[in-house]
Backbone atoms as SQL, in Angstrom:
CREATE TABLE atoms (id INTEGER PRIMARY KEY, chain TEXT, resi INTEGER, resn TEXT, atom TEXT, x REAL, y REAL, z REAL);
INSERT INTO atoms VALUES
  (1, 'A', 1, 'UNK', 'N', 32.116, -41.416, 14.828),
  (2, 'A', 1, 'UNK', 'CA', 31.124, -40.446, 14.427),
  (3, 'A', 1, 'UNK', 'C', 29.781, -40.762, 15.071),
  (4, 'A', 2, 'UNK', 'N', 29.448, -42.164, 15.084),
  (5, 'A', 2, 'UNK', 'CA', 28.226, -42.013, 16.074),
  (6, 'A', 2, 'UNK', 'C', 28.099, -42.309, 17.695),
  (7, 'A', 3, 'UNK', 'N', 29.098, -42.235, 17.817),
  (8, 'A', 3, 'UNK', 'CA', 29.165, -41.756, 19.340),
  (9, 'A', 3, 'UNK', 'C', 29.277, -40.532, 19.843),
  (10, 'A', 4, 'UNK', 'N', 29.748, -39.914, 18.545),
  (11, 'A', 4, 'UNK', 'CA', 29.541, -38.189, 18.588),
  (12, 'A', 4, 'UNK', 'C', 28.206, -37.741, 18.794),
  (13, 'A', 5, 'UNK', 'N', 27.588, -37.844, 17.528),
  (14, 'A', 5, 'UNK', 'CA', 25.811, -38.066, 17.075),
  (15, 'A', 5, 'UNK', 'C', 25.078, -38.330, 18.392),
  (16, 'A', 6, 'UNK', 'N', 25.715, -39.694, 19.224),
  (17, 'A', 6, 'UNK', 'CA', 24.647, -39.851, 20.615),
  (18, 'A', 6, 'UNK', 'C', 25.015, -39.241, 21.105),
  (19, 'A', 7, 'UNK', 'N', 26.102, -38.569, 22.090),
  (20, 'A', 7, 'UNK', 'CA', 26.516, -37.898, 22.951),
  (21, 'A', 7, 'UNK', 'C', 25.970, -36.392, 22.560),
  (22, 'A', 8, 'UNK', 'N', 25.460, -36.122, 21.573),
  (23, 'A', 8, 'UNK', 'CA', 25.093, -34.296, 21.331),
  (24, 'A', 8, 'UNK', 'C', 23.486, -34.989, 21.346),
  (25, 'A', 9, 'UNK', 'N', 23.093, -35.936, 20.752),
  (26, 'A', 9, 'UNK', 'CA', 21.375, -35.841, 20.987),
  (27, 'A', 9, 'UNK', 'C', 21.312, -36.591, 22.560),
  (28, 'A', 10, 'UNK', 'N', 22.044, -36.814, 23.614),
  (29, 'A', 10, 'UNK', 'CA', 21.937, -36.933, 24.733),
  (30, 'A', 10, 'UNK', 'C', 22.252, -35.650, 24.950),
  (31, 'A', 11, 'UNK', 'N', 23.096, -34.848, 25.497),
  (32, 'A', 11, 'UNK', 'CA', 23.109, -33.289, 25.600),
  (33, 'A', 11, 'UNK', 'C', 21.829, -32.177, 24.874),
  (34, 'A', 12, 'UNK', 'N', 21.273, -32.562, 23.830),
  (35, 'A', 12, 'UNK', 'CA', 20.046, -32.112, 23.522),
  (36, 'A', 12, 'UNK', 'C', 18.739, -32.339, 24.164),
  (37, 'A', 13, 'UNK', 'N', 19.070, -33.716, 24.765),
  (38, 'A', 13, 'UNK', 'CA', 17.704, -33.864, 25.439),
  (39, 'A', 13, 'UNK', 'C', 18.211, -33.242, 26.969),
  (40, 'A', 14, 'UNK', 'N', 18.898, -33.146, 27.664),
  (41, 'A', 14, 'UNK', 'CA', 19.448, -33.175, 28.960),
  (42, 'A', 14, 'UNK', 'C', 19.216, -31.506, 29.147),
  (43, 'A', 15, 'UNK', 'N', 18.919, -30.840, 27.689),
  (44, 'A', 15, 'UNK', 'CA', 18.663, -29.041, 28.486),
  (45, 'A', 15, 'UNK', 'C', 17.522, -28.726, 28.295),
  (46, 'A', 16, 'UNK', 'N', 16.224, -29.440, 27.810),
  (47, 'A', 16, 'UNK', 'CA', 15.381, -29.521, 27.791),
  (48, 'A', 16, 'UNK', 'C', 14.799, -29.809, 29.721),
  (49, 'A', 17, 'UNK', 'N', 14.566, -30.849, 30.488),
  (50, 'A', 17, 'UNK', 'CA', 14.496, -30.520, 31.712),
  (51, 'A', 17, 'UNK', 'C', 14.880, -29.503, 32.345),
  (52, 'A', 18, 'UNK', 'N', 16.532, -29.031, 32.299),
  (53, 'A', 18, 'UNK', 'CA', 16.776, -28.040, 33.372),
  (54, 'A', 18, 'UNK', 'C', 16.267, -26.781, 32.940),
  (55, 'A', 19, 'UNK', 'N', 16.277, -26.624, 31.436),
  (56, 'A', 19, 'UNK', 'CA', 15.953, -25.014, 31.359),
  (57, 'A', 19, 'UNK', 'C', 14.226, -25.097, 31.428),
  (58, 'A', 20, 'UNK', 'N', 13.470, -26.441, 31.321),
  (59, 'A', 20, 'UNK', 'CA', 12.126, -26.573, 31.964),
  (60, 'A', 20, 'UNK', 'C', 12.000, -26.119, 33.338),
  (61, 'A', 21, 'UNK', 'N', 12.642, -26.710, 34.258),
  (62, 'A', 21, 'UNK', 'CA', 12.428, -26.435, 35.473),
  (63, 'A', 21, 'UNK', 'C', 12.950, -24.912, 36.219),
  (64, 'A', 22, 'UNK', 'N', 13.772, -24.629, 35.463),
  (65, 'A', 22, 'UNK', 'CA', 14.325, -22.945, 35.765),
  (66, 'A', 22, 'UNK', 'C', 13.452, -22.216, 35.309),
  (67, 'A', 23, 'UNK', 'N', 12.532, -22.055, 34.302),
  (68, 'A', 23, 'UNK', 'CA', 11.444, -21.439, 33.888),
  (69, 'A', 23, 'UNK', 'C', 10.095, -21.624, 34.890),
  (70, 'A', 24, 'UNK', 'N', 9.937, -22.220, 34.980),
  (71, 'A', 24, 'UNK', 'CA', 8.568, -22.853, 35.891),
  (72, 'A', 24, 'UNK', 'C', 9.144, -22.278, 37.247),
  (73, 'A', 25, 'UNK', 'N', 9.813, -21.956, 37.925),
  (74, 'A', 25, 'UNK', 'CA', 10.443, -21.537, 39.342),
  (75, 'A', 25, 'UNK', 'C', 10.154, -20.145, 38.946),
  (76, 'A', 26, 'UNK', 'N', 10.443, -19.289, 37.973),
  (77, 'A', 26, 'UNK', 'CA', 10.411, -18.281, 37.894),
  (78, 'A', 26, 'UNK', 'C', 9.094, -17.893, 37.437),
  (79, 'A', 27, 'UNK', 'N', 8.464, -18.421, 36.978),
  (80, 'A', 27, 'UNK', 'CA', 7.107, -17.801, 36.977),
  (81, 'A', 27, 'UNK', 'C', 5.890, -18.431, 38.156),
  (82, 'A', 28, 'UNK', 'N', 6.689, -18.999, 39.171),
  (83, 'A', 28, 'UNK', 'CA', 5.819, -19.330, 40.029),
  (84, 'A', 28, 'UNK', 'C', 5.938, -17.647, 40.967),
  (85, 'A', 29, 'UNK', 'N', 4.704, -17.057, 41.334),
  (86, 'A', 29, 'UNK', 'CA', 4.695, -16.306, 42.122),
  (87, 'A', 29, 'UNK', 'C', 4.426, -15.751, 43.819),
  (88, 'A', 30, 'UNK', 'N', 3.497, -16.992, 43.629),
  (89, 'A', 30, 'UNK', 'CA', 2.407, -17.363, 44.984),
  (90, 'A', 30, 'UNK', 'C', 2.641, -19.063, 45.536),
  (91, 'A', 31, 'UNK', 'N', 2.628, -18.906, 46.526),
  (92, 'A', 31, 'UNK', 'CA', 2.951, -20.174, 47.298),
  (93, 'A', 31, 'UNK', 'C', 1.447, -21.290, 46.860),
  (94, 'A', 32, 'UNK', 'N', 2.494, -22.381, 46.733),
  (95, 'A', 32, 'UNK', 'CA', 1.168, -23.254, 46.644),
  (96, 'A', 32, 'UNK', 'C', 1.686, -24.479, 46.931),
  (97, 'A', 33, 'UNK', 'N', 0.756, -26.148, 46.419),
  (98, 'A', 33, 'UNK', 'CA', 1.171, -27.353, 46.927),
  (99, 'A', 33, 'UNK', 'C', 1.895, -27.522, 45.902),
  (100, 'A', 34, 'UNK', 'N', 1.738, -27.085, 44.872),
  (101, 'A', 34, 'UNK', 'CA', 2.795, -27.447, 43.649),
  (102, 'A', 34, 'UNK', 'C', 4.471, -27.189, 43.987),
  (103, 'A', 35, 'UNK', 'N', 4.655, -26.156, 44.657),
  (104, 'A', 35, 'UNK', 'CA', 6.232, -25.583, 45.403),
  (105, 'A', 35, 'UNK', 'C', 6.859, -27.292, 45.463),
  (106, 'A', 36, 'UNK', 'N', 6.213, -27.751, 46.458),
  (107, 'A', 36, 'UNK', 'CA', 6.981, -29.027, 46.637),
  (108, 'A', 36, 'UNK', 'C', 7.542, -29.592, 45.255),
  (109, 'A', 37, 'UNK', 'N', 6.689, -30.190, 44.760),
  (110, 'A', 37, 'UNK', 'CA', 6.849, -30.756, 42.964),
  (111, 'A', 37, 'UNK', 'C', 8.393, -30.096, 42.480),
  (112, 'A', 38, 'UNK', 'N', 7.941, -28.358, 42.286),
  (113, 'A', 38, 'UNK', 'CA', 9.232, -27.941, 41.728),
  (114, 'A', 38, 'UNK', 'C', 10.306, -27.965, 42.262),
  (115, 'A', 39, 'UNK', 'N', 10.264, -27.955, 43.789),
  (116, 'A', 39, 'UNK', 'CA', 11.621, -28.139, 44.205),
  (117, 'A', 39, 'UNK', 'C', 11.924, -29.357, 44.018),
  (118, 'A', 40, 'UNK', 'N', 11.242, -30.748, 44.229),
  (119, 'A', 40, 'UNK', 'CA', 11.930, -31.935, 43.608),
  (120, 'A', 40, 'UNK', 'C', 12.429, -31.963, 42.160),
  (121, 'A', 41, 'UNK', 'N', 11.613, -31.301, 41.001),
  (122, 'A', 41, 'UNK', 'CA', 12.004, -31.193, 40.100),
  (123, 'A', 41, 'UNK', 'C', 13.434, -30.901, 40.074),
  (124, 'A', 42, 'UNK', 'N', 13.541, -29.419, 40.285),
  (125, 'A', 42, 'UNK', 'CA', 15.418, -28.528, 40.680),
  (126, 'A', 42, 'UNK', 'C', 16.064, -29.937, 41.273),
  (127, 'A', 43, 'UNK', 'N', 15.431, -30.478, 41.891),
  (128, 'A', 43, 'UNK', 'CA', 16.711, -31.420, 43.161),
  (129, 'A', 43, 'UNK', 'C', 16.784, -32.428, 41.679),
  (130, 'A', 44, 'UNK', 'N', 15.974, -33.154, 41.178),
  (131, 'A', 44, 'UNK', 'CA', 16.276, -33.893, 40.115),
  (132, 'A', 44, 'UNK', 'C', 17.130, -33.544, 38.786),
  (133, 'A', 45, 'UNK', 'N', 16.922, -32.264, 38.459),
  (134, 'A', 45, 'UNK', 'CA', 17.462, -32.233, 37.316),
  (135, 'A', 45, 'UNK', 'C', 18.772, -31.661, 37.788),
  (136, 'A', 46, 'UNK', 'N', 19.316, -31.076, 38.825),
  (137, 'A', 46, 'UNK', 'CA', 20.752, -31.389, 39.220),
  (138, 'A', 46, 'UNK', 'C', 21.093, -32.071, 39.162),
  (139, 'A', 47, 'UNK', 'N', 20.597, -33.283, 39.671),
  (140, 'A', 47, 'UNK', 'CA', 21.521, -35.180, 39.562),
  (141, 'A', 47, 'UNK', 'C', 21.644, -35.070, 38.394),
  (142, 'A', 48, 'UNK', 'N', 20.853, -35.003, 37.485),
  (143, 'A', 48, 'UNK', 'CA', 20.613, -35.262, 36.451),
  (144, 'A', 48, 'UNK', 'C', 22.212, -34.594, 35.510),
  (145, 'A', 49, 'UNK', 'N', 22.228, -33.164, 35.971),
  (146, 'A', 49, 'UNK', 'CA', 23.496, -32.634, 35.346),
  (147, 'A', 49, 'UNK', 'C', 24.508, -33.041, 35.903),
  (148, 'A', 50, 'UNK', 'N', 25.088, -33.412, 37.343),
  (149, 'A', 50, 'UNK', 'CA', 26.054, -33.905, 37.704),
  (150, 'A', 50, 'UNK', 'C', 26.175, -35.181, 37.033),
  (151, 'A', 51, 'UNK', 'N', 25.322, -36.181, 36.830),
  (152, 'A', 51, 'UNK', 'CA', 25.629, -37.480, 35.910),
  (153, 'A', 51, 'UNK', 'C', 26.154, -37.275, 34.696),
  (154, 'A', 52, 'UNK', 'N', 25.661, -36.310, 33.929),
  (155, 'A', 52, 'UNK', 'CA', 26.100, -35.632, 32.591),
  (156, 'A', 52, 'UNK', 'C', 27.306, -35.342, 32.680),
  (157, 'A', 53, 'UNK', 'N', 27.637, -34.404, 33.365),
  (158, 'A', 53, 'UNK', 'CA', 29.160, -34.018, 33.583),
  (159, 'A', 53, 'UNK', 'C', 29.718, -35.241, 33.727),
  (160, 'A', 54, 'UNK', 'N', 29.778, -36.473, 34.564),
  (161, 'A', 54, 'UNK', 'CA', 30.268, -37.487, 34.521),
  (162, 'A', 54, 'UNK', 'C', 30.777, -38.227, 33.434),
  (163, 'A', 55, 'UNK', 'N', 29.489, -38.149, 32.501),
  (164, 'A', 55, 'UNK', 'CA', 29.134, -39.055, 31.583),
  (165, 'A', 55, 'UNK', 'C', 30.220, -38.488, 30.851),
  (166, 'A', 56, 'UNK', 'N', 30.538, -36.787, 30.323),
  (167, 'A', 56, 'UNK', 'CA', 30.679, -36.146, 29.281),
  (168, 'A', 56, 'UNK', 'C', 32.402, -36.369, 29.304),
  (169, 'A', 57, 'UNK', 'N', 32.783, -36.868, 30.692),
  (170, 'A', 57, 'UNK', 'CA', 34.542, -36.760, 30.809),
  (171, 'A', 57, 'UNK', 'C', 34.636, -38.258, 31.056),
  (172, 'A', 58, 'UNK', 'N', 33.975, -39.183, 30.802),
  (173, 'A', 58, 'UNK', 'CA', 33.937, -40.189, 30.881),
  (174, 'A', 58, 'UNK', 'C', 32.690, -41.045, 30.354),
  (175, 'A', 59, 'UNK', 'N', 32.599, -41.782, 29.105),
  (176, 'A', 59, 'UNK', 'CA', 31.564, -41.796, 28.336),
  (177, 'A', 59, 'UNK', 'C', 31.857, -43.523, 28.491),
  (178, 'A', 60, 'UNK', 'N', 31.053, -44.432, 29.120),
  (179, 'A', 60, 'UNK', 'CA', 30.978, -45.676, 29.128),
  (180, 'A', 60, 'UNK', 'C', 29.716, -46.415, 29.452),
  (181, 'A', 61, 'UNK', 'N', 29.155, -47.539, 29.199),
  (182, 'A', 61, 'UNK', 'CA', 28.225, -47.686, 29.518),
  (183, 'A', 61, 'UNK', 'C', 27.721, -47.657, 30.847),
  (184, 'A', 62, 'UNK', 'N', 28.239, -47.603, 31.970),
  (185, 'A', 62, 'UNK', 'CA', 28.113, -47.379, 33.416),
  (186, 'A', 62, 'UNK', 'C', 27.528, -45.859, 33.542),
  (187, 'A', 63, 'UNK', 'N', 28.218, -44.840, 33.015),
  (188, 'A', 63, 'UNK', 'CA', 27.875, -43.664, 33.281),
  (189, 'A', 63, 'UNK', 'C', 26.728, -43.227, 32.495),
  (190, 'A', 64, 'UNK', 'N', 26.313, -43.696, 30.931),
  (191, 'A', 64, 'UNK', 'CA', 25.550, -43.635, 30.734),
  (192, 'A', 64, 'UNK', 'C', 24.129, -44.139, 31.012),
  (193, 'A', 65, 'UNK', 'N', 23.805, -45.551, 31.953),
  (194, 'A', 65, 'UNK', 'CA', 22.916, -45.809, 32.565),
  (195, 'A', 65, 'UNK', 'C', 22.870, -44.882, 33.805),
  (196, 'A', 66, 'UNK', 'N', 23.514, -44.266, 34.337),
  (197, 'A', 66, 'UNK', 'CA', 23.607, -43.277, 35.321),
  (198, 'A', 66, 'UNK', 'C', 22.777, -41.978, 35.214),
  (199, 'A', 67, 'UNK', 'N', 23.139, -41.936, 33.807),
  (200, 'A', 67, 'UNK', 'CA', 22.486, -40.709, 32.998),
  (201, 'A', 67, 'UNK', 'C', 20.991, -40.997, 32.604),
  (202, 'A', 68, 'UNK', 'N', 20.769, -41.939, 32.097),
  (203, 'A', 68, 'UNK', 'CA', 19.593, -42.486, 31.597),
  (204, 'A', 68, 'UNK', 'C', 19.165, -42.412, 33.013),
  (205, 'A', 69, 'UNK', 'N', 18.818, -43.206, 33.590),
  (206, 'A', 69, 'UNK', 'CA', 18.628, -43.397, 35.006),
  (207, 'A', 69, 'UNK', 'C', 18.414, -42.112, 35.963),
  (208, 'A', 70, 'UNK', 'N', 19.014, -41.160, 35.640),
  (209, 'A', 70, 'UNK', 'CA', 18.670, -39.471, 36.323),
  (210, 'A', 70, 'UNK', 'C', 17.714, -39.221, 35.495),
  (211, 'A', 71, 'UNK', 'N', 17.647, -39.220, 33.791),
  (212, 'A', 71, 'UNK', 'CA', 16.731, -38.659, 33.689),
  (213, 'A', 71, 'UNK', 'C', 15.509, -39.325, 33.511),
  (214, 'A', 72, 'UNK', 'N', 15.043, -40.693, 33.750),
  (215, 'A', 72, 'UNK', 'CA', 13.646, -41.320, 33.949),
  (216, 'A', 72, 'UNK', 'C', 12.973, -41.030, 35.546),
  (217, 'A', 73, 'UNK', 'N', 14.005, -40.716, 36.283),
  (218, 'A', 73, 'UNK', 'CA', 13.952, -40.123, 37.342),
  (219, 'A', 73, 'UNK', 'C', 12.761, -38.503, 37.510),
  (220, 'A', 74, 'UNK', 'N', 13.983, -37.845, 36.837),
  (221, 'A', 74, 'UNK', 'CA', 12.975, -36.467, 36.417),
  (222, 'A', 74, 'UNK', 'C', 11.653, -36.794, 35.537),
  (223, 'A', 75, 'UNK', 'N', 12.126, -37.621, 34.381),
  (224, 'A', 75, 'UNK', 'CA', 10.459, -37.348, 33.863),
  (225, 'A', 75, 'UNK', 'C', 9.310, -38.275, 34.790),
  (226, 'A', 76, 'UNK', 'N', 9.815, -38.896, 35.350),
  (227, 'A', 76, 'UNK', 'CA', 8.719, -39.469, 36.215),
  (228, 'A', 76, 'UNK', 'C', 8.571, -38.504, 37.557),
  (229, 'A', 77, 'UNK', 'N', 9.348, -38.065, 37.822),
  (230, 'A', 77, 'UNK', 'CA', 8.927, -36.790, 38.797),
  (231, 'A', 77, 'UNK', 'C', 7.705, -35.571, 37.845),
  (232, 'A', 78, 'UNK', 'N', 8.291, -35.270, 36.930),
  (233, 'A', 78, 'UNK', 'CA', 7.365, -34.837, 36.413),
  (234, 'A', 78, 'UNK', 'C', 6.332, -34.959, 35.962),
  (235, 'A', 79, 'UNK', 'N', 5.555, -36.509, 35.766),
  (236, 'A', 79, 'UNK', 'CA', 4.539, -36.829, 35.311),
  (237, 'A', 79, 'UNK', 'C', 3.485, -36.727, 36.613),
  (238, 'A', 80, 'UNK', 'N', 4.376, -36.830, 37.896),
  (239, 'A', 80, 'UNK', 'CA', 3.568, -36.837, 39.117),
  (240, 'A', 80, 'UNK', 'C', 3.451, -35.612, 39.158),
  (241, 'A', 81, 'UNK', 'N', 4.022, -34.713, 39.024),
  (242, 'A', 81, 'UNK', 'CA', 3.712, -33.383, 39.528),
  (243, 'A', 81, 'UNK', 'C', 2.439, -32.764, 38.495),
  (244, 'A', 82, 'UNK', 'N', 2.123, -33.575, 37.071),
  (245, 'A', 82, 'UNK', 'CA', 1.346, -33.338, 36.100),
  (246, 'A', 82, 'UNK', 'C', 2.540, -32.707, 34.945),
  (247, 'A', 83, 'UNK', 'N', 3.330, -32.542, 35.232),
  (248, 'A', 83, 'UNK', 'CA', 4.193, -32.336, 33.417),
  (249, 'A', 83, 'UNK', 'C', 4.522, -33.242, 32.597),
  (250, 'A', 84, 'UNK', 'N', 4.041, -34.324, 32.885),
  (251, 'A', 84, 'UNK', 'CA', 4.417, -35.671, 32.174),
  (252, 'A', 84, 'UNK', 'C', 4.439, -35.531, 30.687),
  (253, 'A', 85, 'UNK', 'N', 3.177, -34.657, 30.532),
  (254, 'A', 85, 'UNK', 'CA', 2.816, -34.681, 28.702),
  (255, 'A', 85, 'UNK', 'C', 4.046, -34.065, 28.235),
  (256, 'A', 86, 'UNK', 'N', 5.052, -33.288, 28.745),
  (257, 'A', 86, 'UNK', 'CA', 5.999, -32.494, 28.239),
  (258, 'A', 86, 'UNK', 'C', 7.096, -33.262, 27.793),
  (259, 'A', 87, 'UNK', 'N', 6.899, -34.311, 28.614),
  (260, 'A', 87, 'UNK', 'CA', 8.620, -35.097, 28.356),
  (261, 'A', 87, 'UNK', 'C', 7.640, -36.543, 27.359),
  (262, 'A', 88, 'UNK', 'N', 6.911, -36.514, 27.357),
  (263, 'A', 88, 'UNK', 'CA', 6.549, -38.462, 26.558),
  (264, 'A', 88, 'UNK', 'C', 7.871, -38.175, 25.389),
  (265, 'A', 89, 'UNK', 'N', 7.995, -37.725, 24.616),
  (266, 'A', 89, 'UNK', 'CA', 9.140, -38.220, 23.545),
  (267, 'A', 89, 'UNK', 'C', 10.363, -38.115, 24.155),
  (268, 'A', 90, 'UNK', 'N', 10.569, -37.797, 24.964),
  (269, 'A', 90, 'UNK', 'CA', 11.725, -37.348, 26.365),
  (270, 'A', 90, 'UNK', 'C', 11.858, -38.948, 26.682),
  (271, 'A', 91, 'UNK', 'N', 10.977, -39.242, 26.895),
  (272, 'A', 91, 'UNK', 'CA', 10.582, -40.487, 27.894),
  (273, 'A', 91, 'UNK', 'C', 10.873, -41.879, 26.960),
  (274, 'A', 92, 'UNK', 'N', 10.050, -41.575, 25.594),
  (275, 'A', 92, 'UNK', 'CA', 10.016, -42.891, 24.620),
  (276, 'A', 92, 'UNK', 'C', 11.805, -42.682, 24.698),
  (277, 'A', 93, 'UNK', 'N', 12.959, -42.134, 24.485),
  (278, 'A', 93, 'UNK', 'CA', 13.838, -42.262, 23.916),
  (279, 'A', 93, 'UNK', 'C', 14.497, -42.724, 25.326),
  (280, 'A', 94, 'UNK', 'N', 14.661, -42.415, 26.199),
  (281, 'A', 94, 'UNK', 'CA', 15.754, -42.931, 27.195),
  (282, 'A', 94, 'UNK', 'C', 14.957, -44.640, 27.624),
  (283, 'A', 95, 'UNK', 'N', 13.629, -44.550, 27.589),
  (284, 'A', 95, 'UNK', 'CA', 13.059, -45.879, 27.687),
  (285, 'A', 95, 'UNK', 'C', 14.076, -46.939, 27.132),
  (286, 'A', 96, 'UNK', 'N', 13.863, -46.447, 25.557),
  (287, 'A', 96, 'UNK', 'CA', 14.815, -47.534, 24.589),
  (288, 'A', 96, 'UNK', 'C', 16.438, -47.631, 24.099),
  (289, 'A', 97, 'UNK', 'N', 16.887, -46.396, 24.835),
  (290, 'A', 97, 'UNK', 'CA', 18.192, -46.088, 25.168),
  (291, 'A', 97, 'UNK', 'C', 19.148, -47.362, 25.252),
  (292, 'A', 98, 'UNK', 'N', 20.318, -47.557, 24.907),
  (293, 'A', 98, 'UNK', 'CA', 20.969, -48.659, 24.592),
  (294, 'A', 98, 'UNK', 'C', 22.402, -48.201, 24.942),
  (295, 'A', 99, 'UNK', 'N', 22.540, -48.242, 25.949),
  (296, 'A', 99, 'UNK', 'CA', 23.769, -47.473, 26.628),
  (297, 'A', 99, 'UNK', 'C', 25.070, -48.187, 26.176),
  (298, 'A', 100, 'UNK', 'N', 24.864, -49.578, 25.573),
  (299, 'A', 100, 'UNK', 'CA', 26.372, -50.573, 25.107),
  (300, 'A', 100, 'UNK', 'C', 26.939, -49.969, 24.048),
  (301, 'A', 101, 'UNK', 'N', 26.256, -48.570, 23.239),
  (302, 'A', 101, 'UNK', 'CA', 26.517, -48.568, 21.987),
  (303, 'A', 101, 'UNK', 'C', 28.350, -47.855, 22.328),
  (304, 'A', 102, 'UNK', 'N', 28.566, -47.262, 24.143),
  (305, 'A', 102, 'UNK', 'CA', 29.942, -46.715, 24.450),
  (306, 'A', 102, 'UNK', 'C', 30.806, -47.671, 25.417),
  (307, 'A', 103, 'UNK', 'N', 30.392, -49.316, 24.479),
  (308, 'A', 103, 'UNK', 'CA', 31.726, -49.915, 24.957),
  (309, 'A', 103, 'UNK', 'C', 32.268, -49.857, 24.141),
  (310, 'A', 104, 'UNK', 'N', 34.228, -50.434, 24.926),
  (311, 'A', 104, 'UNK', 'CA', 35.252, -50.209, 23.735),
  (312, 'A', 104, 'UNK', 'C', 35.674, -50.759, 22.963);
């Protein structure tokens, strides 16, 4: 049961970035220096879902540092680009993330 519990509040935090960054693309209208930012963003939070998918058909501590690891990735992409304030509780939780809790 609580490997259930982590695996859905890891999937809770994990659609928070992408449906961030799919929003922000779409209301960008006009070219600017920020373009760059978001397209790293998109390029990040793909890894980010391909690790997930990994993780989700195969749940071990390897794949979950994989996961963790994509997404400190994105929120630190995002703090450079200036969205940082969006993810800090994003951020406190994979910080202290404890990926052993899916050995067997």
């Amino acid at each position: 049961m609580k490997t259930i519990k982590s695996i859905m509040i890891l999937f809770m935090l994990l659609t928070v970035p992408v449906a961030f960054v799919s929003c922000e693309e779409e209301e960008t209208t006009e070219v600017s220096g920020n373009d760059v930012c978001l397209d790293q963003l998109e390029v990040l939070a793909d890894i980010l879902y391909e690790k997930t998918l990994i993780f989700s058909d195969n749940a071990t501590p390897s794949t979950c540092s994989a996961v963790r690891t994509a997404a400190l990735n994105l929120i630190n992409a995002a703090e450079d680009c200036g969205y940082g304030y969006l993810y800090q509780e994003q951020a406190d939780f994979w910080i202290d993330y404890d990926c052993s809790i899916f050995n067997d």
